[in-house]
LUMBAMAR-897633 format. One line per 2 residues: number of its first residue (from 1); their letters; for each residue x, y, z of C-alpha. Coordinates in nm, 2 decimals. Layout:
BEGIN
NUM> A> X:Y:Z; ...;
END
This chain:
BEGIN
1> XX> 1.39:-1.83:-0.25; 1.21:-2.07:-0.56;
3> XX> 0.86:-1.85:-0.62; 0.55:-2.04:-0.50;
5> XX> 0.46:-2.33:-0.70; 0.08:-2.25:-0.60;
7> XX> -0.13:-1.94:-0.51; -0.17:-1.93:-0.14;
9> XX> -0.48:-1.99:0.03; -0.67:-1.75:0.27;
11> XX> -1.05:-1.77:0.44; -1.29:-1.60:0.28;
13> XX> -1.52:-1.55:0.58; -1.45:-1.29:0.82;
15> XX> -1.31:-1.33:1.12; -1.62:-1.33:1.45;
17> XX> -1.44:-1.07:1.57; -1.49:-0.69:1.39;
19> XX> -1.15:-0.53:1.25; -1.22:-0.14:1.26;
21> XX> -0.99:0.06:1.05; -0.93:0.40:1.07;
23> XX> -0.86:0.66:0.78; -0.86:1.04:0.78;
25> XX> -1.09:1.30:0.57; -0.89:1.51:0.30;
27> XX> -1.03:1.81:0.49; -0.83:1.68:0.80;
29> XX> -0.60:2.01:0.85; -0.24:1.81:0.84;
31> XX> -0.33:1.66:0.48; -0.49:2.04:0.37;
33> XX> -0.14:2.12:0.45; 0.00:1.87:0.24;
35> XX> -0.23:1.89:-0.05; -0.11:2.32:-0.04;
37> XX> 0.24:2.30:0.00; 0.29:2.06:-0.25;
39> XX> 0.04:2.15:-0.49; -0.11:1.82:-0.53;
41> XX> -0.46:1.92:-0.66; -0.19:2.04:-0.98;
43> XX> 0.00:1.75:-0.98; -0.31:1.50:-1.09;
45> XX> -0.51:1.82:-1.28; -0.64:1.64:-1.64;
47> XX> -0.66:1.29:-1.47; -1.05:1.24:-1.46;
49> XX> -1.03:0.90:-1.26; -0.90:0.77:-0.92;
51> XX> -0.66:0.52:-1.07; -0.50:0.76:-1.30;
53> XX> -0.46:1.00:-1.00; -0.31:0.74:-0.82;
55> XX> -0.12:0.64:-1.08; 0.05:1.04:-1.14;
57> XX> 0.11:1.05:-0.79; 0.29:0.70:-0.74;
59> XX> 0.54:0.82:-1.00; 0.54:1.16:-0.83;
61> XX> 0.68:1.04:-0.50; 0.90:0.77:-0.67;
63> XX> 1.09:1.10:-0.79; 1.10:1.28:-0.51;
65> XX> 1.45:1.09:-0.34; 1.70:0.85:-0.44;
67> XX> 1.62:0.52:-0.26; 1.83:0.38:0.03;
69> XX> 1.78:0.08:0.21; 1.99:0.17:0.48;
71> XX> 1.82:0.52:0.61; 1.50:0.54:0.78;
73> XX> 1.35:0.87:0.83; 1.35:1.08:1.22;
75> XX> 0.97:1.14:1.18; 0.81:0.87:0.97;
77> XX> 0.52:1.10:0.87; 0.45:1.20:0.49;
79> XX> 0.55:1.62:0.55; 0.87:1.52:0.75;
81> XX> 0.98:1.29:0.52; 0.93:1.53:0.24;
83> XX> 1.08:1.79:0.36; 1.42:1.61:0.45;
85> XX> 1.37:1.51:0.08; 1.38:1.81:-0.04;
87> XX> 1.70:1.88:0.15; 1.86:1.59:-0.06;
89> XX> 1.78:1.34:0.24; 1.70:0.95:0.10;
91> XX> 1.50:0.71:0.25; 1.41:0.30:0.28;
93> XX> 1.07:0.18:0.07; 0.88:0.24:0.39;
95> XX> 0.90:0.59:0.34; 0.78:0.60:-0.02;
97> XX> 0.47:0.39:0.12; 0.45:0.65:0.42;
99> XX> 0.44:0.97:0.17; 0.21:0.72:-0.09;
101> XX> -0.06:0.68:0.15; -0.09:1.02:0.25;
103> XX> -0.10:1.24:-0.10; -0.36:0.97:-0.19;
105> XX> -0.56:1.00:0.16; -0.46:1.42:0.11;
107> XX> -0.70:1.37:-0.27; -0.94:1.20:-0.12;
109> XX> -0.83:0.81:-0.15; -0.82:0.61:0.16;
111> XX> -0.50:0.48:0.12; -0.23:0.22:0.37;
113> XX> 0.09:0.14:0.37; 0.16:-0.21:0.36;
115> XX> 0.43:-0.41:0.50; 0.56:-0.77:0.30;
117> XX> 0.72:-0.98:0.47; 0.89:-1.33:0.33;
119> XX> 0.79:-1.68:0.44; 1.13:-1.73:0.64;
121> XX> 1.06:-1.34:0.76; 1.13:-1.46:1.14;
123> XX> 1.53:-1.64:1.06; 1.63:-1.41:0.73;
125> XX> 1.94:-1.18:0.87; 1.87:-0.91:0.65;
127> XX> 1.60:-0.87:0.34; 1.32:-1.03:0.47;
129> XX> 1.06:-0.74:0.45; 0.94:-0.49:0.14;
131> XX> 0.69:-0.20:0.24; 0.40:-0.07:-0.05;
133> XX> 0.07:0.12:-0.04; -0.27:-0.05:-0.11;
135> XX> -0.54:0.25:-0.22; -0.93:0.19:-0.20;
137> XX> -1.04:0.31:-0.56; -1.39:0.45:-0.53;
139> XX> -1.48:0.41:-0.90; -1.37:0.06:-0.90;
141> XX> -1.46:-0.01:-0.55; -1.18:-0.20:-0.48;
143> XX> -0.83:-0.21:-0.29; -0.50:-0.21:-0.52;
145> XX> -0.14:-0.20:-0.46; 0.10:0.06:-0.60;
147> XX> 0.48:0.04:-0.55; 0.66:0.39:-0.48;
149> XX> 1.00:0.28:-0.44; 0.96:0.13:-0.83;
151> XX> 0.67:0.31:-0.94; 0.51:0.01:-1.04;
153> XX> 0.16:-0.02:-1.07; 0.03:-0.42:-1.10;
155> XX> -0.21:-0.48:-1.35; -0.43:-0.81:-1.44;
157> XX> -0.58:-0.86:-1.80; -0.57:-0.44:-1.79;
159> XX> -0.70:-0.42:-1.43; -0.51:-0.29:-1.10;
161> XX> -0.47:-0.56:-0.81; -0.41:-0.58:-0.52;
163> XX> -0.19:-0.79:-0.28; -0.36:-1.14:-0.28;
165> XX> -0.51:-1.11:-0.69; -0.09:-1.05:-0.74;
167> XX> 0.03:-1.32:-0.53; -0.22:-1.58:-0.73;
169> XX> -0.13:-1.45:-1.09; 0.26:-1.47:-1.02;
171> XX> 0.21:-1.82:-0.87; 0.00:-1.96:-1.17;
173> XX> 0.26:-1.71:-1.43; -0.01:-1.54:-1.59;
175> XX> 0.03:-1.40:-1.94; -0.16:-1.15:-1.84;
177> XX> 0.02:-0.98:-1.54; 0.19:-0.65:-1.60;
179> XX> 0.30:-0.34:-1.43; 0.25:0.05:-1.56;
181> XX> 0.54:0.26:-1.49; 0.66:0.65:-1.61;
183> XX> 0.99:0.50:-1.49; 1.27:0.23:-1.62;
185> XX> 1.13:0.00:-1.41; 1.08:-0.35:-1.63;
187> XX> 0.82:-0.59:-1.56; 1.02:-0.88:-1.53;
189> XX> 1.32:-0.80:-1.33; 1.07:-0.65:-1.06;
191> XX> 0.86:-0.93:-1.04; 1.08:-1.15:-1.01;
193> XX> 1.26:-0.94:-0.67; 0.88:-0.90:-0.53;
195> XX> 0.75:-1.23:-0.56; 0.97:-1.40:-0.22;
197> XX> 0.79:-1.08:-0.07; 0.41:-1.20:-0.15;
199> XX> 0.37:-1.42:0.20; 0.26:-1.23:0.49;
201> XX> 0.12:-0.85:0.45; 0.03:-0.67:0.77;
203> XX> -0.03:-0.31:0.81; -0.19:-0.07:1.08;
205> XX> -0.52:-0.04:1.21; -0.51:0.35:1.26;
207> XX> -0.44:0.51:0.89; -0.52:0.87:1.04;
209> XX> -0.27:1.16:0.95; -0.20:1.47:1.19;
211> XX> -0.35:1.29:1.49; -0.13:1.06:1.75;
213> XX> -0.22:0.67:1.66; -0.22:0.36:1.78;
215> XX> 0.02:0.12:1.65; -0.19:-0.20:1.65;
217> XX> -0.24:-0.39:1.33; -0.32:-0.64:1.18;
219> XX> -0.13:-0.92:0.93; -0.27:-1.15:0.70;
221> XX> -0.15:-1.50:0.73; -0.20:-1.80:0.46;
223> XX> -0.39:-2.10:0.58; -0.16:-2.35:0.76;
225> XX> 0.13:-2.08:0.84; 0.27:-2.03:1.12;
227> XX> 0.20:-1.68:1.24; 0.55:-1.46:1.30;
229> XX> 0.62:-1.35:1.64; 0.96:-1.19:1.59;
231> XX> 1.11:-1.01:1.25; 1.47:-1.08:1.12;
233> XX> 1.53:-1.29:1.39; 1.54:-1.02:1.65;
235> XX> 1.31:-0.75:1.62; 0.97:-0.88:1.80;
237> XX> 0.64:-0.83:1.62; 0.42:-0.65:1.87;
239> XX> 0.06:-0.56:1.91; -0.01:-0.77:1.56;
241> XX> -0.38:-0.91:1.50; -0.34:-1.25:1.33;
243> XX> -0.59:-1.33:1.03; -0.64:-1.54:0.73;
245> XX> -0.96:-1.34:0.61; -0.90:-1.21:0.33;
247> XX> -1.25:-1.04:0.42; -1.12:-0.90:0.73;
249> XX> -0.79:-0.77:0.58; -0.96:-0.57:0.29;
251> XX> -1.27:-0.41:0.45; -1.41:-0.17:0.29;
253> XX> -1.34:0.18:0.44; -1.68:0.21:0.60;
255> XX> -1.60:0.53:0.83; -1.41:0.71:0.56;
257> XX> -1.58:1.07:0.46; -1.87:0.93:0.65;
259> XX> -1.92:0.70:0.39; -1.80:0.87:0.03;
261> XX> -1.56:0.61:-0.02; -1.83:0.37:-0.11;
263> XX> -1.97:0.55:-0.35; -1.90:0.48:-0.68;
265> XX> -1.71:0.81:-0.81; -1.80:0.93:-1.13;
267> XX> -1.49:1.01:-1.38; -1.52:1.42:-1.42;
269> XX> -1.74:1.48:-1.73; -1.96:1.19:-1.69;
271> XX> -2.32:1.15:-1.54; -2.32:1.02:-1.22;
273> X> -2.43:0.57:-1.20;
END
């Protein structure tokens, strides 16, 4: 598929209707758990901001199985998943994005997996979908993407992005665009595989970990597109909210930590702003 010879365009009001999503505390006893047995609060020690923890701990899943596009996991939930891992089990992206979002939610990051899908999504065979993580960075007080499978970070002019400031730079070939890796991963060759991906991102409504959820959510659809009923031709799309607020689809996490994660964090060592 040719890359967009435009950035897409999306509302910038938000919808009438409220979107509530939901995102666990990192005192919620499943990510405790988590955060313990895999010694996470070791794993990003030194690293005084969020995006550098973020950063440490994409390239610490990214190492933790081989990827295979072929095997999904029993129990998609980030300690399941791990520990099949560490059996020598290997897993799909959608796991890495699974296991991204909750390390990051387990160190206090609201954090989402997030599901790409390409333009002919609904009458591709095969290779039509590409799952990532999306993190709300309380020092920067924004939402930006990470990429376990690669462990590739997207950067701007030296600043993460997100879905939609990715999509735009790609489409207008930015000089600027880059990615951060600890891996082989070249910036390039994985742009170029992502970019048919950058058309239609949906992702769940309930982010909570350790609780039963609901499995509504929510996609983001450009203006004028048709929204996607049915997934590789024959998997239907259920219980999917339609939008093309770009508002909508990257609220801020109001209800997280009653609040904290709209509060700017202040790096360790530095007076509070």
């Amino acid at each position: 598929m040719a890359p967009p010879t435009k950035p897409l365009e999306y509302s910038q009001a938000p919808d009438p209707t409220p979107c509530t999503f939901q995102y666990s505390s990192a005192d919620e006893p499943y990510l405790v758990t988590l955060r313990e047995n895999y010694a996470l609060n070791d794993i990003v020690a030194g690293k005084t901001t969020d995006l550098d923890k973020a950063r440490t701990l994409c390239t610490w899943v990214h190492n933790r199985w081989v990827h295979d596009g072929h095997v999904r996991a029993k129990k998609p939930d980030p300690l399941s998943i791990l520990k099949d891992a560490d059996l020598g089990h290997n897993f799909q992206c959608i796991e890495y994005s699974i296991v991204l979002s909750g390390v990051l939610t387990a160190m206090g990051m609201p954090a989402r997996a997030v599901y790409l899908k390409t333009a002919d999504s609904e009458t591709r065979r095969e290779g039509a979908g590409h799952a990532v993580t999306e993190v709300w960075l309380r020092d920067q007080q924004k939402w930006v993407m990470l990429d376990g499978q690669w462990d590739a970070v997207p950067f701007l002019n030296n600043e993460p992005v997100n879905l939609i400031e990715l999509q735009k730079a790609l489409a207008a070939n930015d000089p600027g665009l880059r990615i951060e890796t600890a891996s082989n991963t070249r910036t390039k060759t994985y742009f170029n595989w992502l970019n048919p991906y950058l058309y239609y991102f949906d992702t769940v409504l309930d982010n909570r970990f350790g609780v039963k959820t609901q499995p509504s959510g929510i996609m983001l659809v450009p203006l004028g597109a048709k929204c996607p009923t049915v997934f590789q031709r024959d998997t239907p799309i259920r219980r999917m909210r339609y939008t093309n607020s770009v508002t909508t689809f990257y609220s801020r996490p109001v209800d997280f930590m009653a609040g904290e994660a709209n509060k700017p964090h202040a790096p360790e060592g530095s007076g509070s702003y």
